[in-house]
C-alpha positions in Angstrom: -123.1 24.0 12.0 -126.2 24.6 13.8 -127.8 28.2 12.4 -126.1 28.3 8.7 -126.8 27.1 5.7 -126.6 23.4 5.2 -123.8 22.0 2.5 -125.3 21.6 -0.9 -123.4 18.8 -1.4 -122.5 16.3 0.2 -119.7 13.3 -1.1 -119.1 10.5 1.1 -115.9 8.7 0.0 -114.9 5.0 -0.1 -113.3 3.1 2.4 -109.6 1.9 1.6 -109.0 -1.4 2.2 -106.3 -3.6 2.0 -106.1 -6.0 -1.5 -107.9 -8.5 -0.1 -110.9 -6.2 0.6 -110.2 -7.2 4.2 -110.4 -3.4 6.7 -106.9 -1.6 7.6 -105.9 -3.1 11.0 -102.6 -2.0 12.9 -103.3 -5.7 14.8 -103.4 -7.5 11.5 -100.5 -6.1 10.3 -102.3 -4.9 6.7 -102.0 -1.1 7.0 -100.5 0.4 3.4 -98.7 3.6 4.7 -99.4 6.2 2.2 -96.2 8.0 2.7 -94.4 4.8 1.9 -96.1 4.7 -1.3 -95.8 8.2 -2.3 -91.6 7.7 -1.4 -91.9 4.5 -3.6 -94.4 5.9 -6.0 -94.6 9.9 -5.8 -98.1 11.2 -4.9 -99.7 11.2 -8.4 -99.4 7.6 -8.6 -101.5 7.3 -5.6 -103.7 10.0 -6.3 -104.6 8.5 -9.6 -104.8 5.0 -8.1 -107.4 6.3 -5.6 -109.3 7.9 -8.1 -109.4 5.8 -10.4 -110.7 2.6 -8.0 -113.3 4.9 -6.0 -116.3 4.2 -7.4 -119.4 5.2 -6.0 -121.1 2.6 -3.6 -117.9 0.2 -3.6 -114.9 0.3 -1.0 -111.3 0.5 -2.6 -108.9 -2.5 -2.3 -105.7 -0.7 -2.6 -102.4 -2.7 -3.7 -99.0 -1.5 -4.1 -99.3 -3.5 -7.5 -102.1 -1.1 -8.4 -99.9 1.9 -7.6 -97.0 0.8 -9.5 -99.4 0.3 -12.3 -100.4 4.1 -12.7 -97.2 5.5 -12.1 -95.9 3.4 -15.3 -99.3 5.7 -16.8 -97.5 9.1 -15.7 -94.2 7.9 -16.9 -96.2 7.0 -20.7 -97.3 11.0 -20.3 -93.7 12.3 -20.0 -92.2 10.0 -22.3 -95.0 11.8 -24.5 -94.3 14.8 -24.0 -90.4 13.7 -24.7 -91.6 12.7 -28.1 -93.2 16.2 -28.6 -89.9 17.8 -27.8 -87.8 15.4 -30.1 -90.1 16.4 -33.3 -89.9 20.1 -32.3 -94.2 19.9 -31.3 -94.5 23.4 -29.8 -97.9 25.5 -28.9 -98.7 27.8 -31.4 -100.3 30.4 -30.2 -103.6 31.6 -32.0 -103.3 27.9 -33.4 -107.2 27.0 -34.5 -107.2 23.2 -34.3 -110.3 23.7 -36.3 -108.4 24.9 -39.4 -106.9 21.3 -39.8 -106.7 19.5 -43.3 -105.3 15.9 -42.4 -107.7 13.7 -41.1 -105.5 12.2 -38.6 -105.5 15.5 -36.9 -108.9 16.5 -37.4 -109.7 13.1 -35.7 -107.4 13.4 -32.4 -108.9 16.8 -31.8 -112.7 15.6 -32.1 -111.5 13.0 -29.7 -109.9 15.1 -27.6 -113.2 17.1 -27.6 -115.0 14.2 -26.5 -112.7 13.3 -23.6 -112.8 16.3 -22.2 -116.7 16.5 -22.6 -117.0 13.2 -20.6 -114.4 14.0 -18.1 -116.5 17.1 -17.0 -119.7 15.4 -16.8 -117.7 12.8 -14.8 -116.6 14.9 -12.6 -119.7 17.8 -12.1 -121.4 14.6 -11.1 -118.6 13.4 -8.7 -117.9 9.9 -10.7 -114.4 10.4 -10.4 -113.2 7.1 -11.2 -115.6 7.8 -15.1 -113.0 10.4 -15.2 -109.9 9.0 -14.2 -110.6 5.7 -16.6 -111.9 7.8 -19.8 -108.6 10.0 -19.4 -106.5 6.5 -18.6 -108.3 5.2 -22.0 -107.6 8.3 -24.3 -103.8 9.2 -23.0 -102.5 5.9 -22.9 -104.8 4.3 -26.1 -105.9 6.9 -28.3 -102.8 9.3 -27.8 -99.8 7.8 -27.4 -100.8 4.2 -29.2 -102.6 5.0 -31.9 -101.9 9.0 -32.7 -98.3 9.5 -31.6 -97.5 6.3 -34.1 -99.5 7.4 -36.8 -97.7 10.8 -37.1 -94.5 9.0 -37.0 -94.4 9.2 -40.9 -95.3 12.7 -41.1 -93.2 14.1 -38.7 -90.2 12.2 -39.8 -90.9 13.4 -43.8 -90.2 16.6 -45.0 -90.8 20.0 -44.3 -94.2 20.9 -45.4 -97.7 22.2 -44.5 -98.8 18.8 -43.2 -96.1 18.6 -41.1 -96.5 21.7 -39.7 -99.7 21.6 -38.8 -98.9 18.1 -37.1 -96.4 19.7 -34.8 -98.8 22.3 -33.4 -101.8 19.4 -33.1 -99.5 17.5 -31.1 -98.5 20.0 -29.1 -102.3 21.7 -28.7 -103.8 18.2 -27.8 -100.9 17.7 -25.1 -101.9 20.8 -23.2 -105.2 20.0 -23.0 -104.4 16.6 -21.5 -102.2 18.1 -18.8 -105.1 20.2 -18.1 -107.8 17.6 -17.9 -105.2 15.5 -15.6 -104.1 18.5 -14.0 -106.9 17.5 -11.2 -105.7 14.5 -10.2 -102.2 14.6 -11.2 -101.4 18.3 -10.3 -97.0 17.5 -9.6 -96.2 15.9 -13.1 -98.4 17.7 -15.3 -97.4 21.3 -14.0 -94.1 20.0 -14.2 -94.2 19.0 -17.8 -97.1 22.6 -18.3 -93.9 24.4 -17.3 -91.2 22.3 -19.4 -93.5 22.5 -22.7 -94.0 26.3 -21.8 -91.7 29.4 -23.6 -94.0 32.0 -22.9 -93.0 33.8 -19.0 -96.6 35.5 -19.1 -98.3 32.2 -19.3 -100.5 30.8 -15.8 -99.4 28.4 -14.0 -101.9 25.4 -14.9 -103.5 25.2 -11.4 -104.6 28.6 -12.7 -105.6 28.3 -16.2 -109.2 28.0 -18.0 -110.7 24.3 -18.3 -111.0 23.2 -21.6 -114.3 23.7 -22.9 -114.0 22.5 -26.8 -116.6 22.3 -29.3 -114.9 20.9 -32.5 -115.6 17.8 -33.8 -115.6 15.6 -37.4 -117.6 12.9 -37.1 -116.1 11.6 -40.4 -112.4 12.4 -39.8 -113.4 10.3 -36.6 -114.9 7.1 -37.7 -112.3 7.1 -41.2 -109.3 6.6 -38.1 -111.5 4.7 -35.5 -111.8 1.8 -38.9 -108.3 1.8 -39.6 -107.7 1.7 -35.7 -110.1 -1.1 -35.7 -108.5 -2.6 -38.9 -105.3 -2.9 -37.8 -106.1 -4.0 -34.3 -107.9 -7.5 -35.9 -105.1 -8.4 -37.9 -102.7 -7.9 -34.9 -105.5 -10.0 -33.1 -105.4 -12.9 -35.6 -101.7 -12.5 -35.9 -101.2 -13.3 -32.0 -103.8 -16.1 -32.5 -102.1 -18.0 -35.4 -98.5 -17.3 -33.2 -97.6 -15.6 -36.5 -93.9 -14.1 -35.8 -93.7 -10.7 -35.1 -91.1 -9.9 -37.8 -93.2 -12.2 -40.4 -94.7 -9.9 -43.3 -98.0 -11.2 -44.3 -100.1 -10.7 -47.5 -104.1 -9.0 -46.4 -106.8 -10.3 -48.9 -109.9 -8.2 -48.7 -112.9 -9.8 -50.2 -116.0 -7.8 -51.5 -114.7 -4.2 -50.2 -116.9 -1.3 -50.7 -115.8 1.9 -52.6 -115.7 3.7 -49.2 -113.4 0.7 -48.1 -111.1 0.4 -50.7 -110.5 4.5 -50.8 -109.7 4.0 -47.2 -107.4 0.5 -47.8 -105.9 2.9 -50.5 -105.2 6.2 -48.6 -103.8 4.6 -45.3 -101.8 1.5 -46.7 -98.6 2.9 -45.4 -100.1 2.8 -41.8 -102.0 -0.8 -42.4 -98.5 -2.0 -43.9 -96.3 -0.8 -41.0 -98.3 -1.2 -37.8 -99.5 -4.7 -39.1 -96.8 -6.1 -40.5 -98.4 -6.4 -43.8 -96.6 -7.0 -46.8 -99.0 -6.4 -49.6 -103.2 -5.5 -49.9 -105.2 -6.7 -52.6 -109.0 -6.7 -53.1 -110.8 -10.0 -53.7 -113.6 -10.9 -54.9 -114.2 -13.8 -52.4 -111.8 -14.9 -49.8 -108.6 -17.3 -50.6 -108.8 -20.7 -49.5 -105.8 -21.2 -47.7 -106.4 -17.6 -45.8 -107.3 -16.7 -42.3 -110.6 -15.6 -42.4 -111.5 -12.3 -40.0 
């Protein structure tokens, strides 16, 4: 290289270890074949795995347990998609996720925003594992968990605007996953770009523009982070009292502010189903035979 221009950048990688943090050694007998892992596996598996551990200053201590772990993520993101299919979520084109009315969607998309917002910092500033994790967090959390469930009701009720306009978020916030995973999991996500695709003129996702989004509701947000918060306490307490899971239970709120009762009020179907709450009613101070959160 003598005579040209240096590199501008420069990334050293981690070493791979073995799960011990103890160096690959044909003599010691710890060497994990890659091949073996990607037959076992498939490459995305591993390629996420190794992403998601390499952390800048800090070897990897790779474990087939590890692997295993992330190809159970890419089977959550087909099984996804297979839920898009079943409710008939195709891309709309023109669709303007901006032009949503229900909060739920207004809020996945102003997540989605964000995620993609943080996985491009991540990886401009070559913290690949920042990017792996915040994807990680809002595919198998945010998306599936939390969003997929709550549109559950919607997409199983009738045929309407909201319903509608659910399909095509569903499907709009799906392509821009595969896209911001596309990276480090390039086989399943152009597999499933090219299974949710009708349209022959379309790129190929190795091909297509990065997301670059700029919507977002900070009160659609927080309104769905609360009742994501909400409903994650009671299943908290819930697991704590070794309530069973079939048991209905009756959620006392003492001292609720307007904002909190209009919320109590508008998602009580959600609270009720995804906490296994049988009734809600506003207190003025807690019971004395409740649980207390």
């Amino acid at each position: 290289f003598m005579g040209k221009e240096p590199f501008s950048d420069v990334y050293i990688h981690a070493l791979v270890r073995d799960e011990k943090g103890a160096k690959m050694s044909k003599s010691k007998g710890n060497i994990i074949d890659p091949l073996g892992l990607i037959d076992e596996f498939g490459a995305d598996a591993l390629r996420f795995t190794l992403t998601a551990m390499a952390a800048q200053g800090r070897d990897i201590k790779l474990s087939t347990a590890r692997v295993e772990g992330n190809r159970n993520f890419g089977t959550k993101l087909w099984n996804a998609a297979k839920f898009a299919e079943h409710y008939q979520c195709r891309r709309i084109d023109g669709f303007d996720p901006a032009s949503a009315g229900e909060t739920l969607n207004r809020w996945i998309v102003t997540e989605t925003t964000r995620v993609a917002a943080s996985v491009t910092t991540a990886l401009e500033a070559y913290r690949f594992n920042d990017a792996a994790s915040a994807l990680y967090r809002f595919i198998w959390n945010l998306y599936c968990d939390w969003y997929l469930e709550f549109s559950k009701p919607v997409l199983n009720g009738e045929d309407g605007p909201a319903k509608e306009e659910t399909r095509a978020t569903v499907a709009w916030v799906l392509d821009r996953i595969l896209a911001l995973l596309h990276p480090i999991m390039p086989f399943i996500t152009e597999a499933l770009w090219v299974r949710e695709g009708d349209n022959e003129k379309r790129p190929v996702l190795a091909l297509s523009a990065w997301p670059d989004l700029g919507f977002e509701d900070a009160a659609a947000a927080e309104e769905i982070n609360w009742l994501i918060e909400a409903v994650t306490a009671i299943r908290s307490v819930r697991s704590e009292m070794n309530v069973p899971a079939g048991a209905m239970v009756e959620l006392s709120v003492s001292g609720a502010a307007f904002k909190t009762a209009a919320r109590l009020q508008s998602h009580d179907v959600a609270i009720r189903r995804l906490a296994r709450v049988e009734t809600i009613n506003l207190a003025h101070a807690p019971r004395q035979d409740a649980v207390q959160l």
